[in-house]
N, C-alpha and C positions, 0 to 999 in steps of 0.2 A: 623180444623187445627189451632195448638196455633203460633199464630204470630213471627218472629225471633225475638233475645234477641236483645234488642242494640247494644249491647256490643256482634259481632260472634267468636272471639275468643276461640280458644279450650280453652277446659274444662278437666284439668288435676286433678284425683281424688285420693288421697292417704290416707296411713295410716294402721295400723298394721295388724297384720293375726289375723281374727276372730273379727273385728270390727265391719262389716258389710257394708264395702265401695260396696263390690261387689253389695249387695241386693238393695244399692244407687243407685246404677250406674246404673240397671236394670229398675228398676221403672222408672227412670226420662228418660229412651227410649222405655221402654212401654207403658208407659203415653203421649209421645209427637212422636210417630215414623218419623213423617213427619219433626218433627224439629230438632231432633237430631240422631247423628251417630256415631258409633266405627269406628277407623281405626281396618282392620284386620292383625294380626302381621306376620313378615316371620318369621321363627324356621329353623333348619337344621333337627332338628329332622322328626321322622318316623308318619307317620299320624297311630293312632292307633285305636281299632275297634270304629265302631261310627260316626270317624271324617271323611269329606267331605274337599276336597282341594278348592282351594276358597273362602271357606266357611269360617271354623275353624280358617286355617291357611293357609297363602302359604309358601306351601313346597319350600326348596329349597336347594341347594348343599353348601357344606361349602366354595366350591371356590368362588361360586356364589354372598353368603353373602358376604364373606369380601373384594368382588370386590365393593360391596356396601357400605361397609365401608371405604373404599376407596376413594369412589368417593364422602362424606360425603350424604351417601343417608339417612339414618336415625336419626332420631331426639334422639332415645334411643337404646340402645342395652345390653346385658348383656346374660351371661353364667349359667346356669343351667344344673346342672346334665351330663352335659359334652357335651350340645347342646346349640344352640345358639341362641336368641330373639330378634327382633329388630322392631319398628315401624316406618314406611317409611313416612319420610317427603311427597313423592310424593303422597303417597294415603290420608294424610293429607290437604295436597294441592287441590286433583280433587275433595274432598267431599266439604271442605268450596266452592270453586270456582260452586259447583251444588245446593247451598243453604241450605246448613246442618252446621248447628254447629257440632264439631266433640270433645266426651265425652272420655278419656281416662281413664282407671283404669293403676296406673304405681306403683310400690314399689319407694323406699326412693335412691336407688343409679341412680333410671330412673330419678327423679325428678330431682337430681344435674343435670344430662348432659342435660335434658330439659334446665334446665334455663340458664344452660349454651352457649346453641345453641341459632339460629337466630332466634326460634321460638316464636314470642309473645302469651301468653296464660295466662289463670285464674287458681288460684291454690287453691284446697280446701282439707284439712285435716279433716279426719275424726278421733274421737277421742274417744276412751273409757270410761266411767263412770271413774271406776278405774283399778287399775293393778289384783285386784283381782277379779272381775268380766270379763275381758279379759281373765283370765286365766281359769275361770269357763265355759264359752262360749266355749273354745277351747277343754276343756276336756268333754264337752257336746256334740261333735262332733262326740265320739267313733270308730274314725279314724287316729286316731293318737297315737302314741308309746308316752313313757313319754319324752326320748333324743330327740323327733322331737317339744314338747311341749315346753322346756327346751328352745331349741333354738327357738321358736318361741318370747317367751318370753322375753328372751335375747334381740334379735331383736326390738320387739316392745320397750324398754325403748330406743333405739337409734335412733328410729325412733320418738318416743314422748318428746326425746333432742332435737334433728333436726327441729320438730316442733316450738318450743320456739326461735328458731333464726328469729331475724327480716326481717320482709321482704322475708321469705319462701315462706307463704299462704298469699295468700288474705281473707279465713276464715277458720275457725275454727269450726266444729260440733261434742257435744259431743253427739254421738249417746247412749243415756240413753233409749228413747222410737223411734223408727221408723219412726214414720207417723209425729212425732214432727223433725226429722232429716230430713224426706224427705222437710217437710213443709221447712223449713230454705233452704233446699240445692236449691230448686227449685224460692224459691223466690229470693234470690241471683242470680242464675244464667237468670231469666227475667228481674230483677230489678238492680242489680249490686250494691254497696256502697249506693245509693241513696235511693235504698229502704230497707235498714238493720235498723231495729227497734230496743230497747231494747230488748236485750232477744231473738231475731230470727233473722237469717241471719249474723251475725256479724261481721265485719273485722275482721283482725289476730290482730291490734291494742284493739279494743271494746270486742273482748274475750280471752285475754291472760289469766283473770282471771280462766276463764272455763277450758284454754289449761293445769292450773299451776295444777287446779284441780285435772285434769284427771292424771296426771304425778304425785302425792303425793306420790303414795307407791313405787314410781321409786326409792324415793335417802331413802326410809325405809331401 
């Protein structure tokens, strides 16, 4: 069992569709299960075949939700497909308080209301090569229509703006090879600023260069 990080602070992971935050996110709780944890999200939506409640998600009614909302239970929330997602401050709350750091994958409108919220947390941006190898990756996928592409695309140059504003992330990884991605994401989040070397683990300050990078074919 790998020791807690200094710094237990969630662990807020973001960055575009078809990046590969997701396969991030995974490894670095497969790799450390005892150390690290997901909060699980509520949705209004319908558990569909597969999904296990508790598990997946907790189901729950729409009254339900925005009685939670209400009552500012959640740190994020947001509307898809005409259902509703939100991550519960409280289930945040009982994980750090059982000894877990708690690892979040969030999109770019989650992030604002995080940071907006009471919630103190570490913010890492994951980041494309380029715009044209995002795009390759996502058409590589062969599940996806060309107008669901389109806007995927879209999204990510706003999301790789958003990136660039000071003081968003605390770092910056351009996922170019994996294991090079993981290496940095993982020693950041044991080591924190103090141990970001040249070249691996980087503030948002020490890699803006990389961030400008990865955004070049954004303002093509």
């Amino acid at each position: 069992m790998a020791p807690l990080p200094p710094d237990t602070r969630p662990i807020i992971i973001s960055g575009p569709s078809g990046v590969g935050k997701g396969t991030l996110y995974k490894l670095l709780l497969d790799r450390h299960p005892s150390t690290f944890a997901t909060s699980i999200s509520h949705t209004t939506r319908e558990p569909r075949p597969g999904e296990t409640r508790d598990v997946d998600y907790y189901y729950t009614d729409m009254s339900t939700f925005e009685q939670m909302i209400a009552e500012d239970g959640f740190v994020e929330h947001a509307k898809f497909g005409g259902n509703r997602y939100g991550t519960s401050k409280k289930m945040i709350g009982e994980l750090t308080a059982g000894g877990r750091v708690v690892v979040l994958d969030i999109e770019m409108e989650g992030v604002k209301q995080i940071k907006s919220s009471s919630l103190s947390a570490r913010y890492v941006f994951i980041a494309p090569p380029s715009m044209t190898i995002l795009e390759q990756r996502l058409r590589n996928r062969g599940t996806e229509k060309e107008d669901s592409i389109q806007k995927r695309l879209a999204q990510a140059k706003n999301e790789l703006e958003y990136s660039k504003v000071e003081g968003v992330h605390d770092l910056i990884i351009v996922n170019d090879d994996l294991e090079e991605a993981y290496k940095k994401l993982e020693e950041f989040v044991f080591k924190g600023e103090s141990g970001a070397g040249k070249g691996e683990g980087q503030t948002q300050e020490q890699s803006a260069k990389d961030g400008e990078k990865a955004g070049e074919s954004v303002l093509d």
